[in-house]
C-alpha positions in Angstrom: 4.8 -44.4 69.0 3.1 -47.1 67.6 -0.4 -48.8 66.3 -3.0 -48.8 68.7 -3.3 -52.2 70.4 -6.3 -54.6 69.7 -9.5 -53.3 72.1 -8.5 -50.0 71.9 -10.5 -47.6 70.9 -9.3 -46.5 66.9 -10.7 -43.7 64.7 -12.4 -45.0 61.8 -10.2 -41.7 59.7 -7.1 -43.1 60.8 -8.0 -47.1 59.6 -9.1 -45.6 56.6 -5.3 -44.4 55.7 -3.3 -47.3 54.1 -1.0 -49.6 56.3 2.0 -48.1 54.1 0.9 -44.6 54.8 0.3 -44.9 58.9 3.8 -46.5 59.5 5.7 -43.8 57.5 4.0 -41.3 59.3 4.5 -43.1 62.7 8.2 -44.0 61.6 9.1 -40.5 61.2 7.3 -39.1 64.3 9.1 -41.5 66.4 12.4 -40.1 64.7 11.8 -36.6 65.5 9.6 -35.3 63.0 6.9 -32.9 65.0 3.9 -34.1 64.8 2.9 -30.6 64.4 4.7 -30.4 61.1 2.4 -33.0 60.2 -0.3 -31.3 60.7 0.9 -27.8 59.1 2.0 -29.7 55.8 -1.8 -30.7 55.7 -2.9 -27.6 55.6 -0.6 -25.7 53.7 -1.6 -28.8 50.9 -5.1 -27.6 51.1 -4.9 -24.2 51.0 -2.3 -24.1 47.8 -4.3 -27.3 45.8 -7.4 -24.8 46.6 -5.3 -21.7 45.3 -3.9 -23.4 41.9 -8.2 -24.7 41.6 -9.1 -21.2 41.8 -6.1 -19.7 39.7 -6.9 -22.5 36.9 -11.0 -21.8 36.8 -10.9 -18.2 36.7 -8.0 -18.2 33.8 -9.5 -20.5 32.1 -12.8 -19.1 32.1 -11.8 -15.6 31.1 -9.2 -16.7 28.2 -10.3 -20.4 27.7 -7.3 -22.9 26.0 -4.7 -20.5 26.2 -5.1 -19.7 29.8 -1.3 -20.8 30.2 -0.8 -17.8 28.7 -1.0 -15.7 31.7 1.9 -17.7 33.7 5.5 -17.0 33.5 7.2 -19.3 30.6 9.8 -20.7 33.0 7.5 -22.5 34.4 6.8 -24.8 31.3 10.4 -25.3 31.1 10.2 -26.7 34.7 7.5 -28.9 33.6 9.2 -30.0 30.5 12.5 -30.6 32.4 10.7 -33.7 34.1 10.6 -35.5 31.0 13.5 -37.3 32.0 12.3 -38.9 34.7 8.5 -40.2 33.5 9.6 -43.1 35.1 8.5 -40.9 38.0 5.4 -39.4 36.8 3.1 -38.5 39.2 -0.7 -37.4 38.5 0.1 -33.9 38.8 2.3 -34.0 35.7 -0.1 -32.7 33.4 -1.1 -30.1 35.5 1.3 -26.6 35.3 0.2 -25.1 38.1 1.7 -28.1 40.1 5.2 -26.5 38.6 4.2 -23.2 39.9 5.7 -21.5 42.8 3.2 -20.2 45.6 4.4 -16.7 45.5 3.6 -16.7 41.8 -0.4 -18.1 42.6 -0.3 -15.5 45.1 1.0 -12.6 43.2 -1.9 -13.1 40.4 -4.5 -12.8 42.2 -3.3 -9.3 43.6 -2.4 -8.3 40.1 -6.1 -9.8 38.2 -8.2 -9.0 41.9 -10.9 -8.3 39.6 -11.3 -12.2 38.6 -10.1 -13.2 42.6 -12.1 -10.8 44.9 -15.3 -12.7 44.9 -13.2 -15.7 46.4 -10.6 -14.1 49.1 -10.8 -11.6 51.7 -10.3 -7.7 51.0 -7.3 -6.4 48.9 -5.5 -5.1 52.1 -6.2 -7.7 54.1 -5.2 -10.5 51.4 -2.0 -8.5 50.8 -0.8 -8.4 54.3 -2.0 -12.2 54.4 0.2 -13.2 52.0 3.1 -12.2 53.5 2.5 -14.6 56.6 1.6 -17.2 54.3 5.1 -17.1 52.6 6.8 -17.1 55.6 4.9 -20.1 56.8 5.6 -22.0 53.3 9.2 -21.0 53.4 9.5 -22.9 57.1 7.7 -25.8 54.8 10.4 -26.1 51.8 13.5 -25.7 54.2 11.9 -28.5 56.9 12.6 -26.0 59.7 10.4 -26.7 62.8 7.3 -24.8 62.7 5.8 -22.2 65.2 2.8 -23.7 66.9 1.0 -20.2 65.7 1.5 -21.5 62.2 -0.8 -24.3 62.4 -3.6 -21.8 63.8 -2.6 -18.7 61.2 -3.5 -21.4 58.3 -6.5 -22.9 60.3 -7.8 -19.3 60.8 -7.0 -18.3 56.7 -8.8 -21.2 55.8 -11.7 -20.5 57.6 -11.5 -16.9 56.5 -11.4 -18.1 52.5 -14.6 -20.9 53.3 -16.9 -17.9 52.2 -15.3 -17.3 49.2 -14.9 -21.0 47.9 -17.9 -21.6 48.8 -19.2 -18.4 46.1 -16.3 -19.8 44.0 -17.3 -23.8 43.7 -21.2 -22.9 43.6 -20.8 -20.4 41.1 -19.6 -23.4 39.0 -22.2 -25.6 40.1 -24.8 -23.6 39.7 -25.8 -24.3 36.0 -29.0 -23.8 33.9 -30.1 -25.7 30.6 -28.9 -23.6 27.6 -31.5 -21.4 26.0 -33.2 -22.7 22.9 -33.2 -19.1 21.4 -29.7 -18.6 21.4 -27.9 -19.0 17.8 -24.9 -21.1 18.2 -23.5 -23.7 16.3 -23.7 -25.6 20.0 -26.7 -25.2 21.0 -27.9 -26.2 17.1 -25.9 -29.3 17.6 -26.9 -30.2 21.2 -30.2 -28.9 22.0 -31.5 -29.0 18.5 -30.0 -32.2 18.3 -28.3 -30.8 14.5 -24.8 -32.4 15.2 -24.5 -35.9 13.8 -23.9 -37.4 16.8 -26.2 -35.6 18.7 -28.9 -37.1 15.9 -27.0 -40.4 16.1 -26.9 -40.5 20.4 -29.2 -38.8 22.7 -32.4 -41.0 22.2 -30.2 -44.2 21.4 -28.8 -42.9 24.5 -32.2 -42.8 26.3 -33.7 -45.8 25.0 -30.7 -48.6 25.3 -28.7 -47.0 28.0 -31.4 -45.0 30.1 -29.1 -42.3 30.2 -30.1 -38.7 29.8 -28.0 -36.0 28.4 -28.1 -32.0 28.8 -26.5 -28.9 27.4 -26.0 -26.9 30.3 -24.2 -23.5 31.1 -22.5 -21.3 34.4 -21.2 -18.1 34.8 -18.4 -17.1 37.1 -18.7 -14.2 39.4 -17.2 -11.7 38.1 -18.4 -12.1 34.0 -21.1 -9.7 32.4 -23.9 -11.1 30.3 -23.6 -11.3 26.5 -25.2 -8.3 25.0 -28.4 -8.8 23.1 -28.3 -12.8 24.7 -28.1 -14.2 21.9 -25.0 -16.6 23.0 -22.7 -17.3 25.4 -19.9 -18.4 23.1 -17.5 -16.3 23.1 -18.3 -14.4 26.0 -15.5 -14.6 28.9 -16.5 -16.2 32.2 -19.3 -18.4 31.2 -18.8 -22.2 31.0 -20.6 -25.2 28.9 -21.4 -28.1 30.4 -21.7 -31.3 28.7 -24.2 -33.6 31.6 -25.1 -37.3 31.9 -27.0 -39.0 33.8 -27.4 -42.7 34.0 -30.6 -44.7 36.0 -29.4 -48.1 35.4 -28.1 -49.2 39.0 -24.6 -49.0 37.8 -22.2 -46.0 37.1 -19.1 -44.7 34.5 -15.6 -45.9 34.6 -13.9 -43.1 34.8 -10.7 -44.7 34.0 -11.9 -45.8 30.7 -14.0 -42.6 29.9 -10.3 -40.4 30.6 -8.3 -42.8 28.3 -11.0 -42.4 25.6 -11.4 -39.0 25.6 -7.9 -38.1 25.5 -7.5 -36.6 22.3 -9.7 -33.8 23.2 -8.3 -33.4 26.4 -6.5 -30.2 25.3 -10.0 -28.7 24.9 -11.3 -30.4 28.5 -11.9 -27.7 31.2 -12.8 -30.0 34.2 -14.7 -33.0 34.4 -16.8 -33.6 37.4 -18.9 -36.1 39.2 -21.3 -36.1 42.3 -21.9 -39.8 42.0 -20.4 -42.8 40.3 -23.8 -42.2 38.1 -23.1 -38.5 36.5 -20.7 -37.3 34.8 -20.1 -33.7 33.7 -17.6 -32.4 31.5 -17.0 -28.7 31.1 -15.5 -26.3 28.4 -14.9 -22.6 28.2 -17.2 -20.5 26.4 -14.1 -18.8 24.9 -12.8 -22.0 23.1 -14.1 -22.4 19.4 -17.7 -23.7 19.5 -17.2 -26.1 16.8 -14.7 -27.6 18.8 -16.6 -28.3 21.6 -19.7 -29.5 19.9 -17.4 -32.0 18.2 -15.4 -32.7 21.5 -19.2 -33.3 23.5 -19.4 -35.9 20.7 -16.8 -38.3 21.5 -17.6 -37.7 25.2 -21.3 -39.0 24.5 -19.3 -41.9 23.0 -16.8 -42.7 26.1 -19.4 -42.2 28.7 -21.8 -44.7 27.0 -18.8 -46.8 26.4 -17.9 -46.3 29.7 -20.5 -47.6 31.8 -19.6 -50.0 34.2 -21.3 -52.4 37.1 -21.7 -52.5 40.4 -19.8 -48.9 41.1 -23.0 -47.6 42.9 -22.0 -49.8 45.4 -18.6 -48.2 46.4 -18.6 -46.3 49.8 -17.6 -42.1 48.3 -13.8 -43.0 49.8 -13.6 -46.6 47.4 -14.9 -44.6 44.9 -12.8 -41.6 44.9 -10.0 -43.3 45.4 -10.6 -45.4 42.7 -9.2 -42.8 40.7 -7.4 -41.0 42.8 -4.3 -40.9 40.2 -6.2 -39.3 37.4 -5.3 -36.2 35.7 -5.9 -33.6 38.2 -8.6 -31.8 35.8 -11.0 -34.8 37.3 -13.0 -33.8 40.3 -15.3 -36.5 42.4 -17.3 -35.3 44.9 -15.0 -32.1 45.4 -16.1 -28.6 46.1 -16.0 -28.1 41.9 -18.3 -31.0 41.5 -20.7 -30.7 44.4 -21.4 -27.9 46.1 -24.1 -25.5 45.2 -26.4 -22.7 46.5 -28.5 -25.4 48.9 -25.4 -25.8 50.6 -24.4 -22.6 52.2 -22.7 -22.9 55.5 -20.8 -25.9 54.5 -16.6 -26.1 55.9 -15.0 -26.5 52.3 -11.8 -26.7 54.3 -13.2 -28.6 57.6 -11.0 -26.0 59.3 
């Protein structure tokens, strides 16, 4: 097997994968790799990154920093036990669901359903699911030769979970400004404009930088409004949302805006982006509002800081690959960053 010749006909898809990339995969199909293990691998990638999304989302929003909390310790050890070899470091190293095993992803969702249903099939159905998913991911790890019905049994799961992440991701997306009433030290800082920066940024912001800023918030599925409404801090399963938006032709270097932010990063939820001109980043409602307020802060500061030239430019694959080696808590142009209500009928999975 080999690279099409000159005047055939080539998919666009397949010249968009690097040089580097197409010959190892040709090399090893020509040296008896199936190409349907190819293809099986693909999808088992998407349907476990989308499991340890949802896993991370719904923890987080219910218990907010200490969302690690709910996994089993061993699996910090497995991530600490990597220090060795940072030479190695990939961009998944900061993430401790990457060191997680699949059975353990699968097994809390069955035993928190009430934070999962909204985003999988029914209990019974899930359940017996899972078992044929394990067996399939098992043929994976031990590079046996797959069935031909396991390409179509993770084909058919991930059309079965589109509905789901599609009430997962827009559930996220679909935020409101925060309410002037509330009483919170947040909103006093941000929509009041009471925090020092706040009083120091957002029309500076405006003016020199034509960048707007909003206080926004989301609630997840399966979370119960605040009694009395008088806040949302401290209330699990909502989400702030710290939004820019700049209308100067040009858009934010996300490399730079990572690196500065860093010491905050602990507090970070998810930071997302539709465009190479907005930028949100996202906190739990259960993490310490003073916190946050300070954290949005130094964000304001980066993402001014931050701005770049000419990234508007970029077709959405130079830009998102770009910074495709971030931490994995960066979303561009992913389900978590773009999909909302207007949407419905979109194939998350292209399955």
């Amino acid at each position: 097997m080999s690279e099409p010749n000159k005047g055939e006909d080539i998919d666009p898809d397949w010249l968009a994968i690097s040089q580097n990339n197409r010959r190892a995969m040709l090399s090893a199909w020509v040296n008896g790799m199936p190409t349907l293990s190819s293809a099986v691998y693909a999808r088992w990638w998407q349907l476990e990154v989308w499991l340890r999304s949802l896993v991370y989302v719904e923890l987080r929003s219910e218990r907010g920093a200490a969302w690690a909390d709910a996994l089993p310790k061993r699996y910090e050890s497995r991530q600490l036990g990597e220090i060795e070899f940072r030479y190695m470091e990939t961009p998944d190293s900061q993430n401790l669901l990457a060191y997680t095993d699949a059975s353990t992803l699968f097994k809390i969702t069955v035993d928190r359903w009430e934070l999962f249903k909204h985003a999988l099939l029914s209990k019974n159905v899930w359940a017996g699911r899972i078992e044929e998913l394990i067996a399939i991911r098992n043929r994976i790890s031990h590079c046996r030769r797959p069935l031909l019905d396991d390409l179509v049994r993770l084909e058919q799961t991930l059309r079965d979970l589109n509905g789901g992440a599609f009430q997962a991701t827009s559930a996220f997306n679909n935020q409101s400004r925060a309410e002037e009433i509330w009483t919170d030290v947040l909103v006093d800082g941000w929509v009041r404009n009471q925090h020092e920066d706040a009083v120091r940024l957002v029309e500076h912001a405006r003016r020199q930088y034509d960048t707007t800023f909003e206080l926004r918030y989301s609630r997840r599925p399966w979370a119960i409004a605040p009694v009395g409404g008088q806040t949302i801090s401290g209330v699990s399963g909502y989400i702030w949302h710290a939004f820019w938006y700049f209308r100067g032709g040009s858009g934010f270097d996300l490399i730079r805006f990572w690196s500065d932010i860093k010491p905050y990063a602990e507090h970070i939820f998810l930071v997302c982006a539709d465009s190479p001109s907005s930028l949100s980043v996202s906190f739990s409602a259960m993490d310490d509002p003073a916190i946050v307020a300070d954290a949005i802060g130094h964000c304001f500061d980066s993402a001014i800081s931050s701005i770049g030239r000419d990234f508007d430019r970029d077709t959405l694959q130079t830009w998102q690959s770009r910074y495709a080696d971030l931490d994995p808590r960066v979303h561009l142009a992913t389900p978590w960053a773009m999909v909302d209500e207007s949407m419905r009928g979109v194939s998350i999975f292209s399955a």
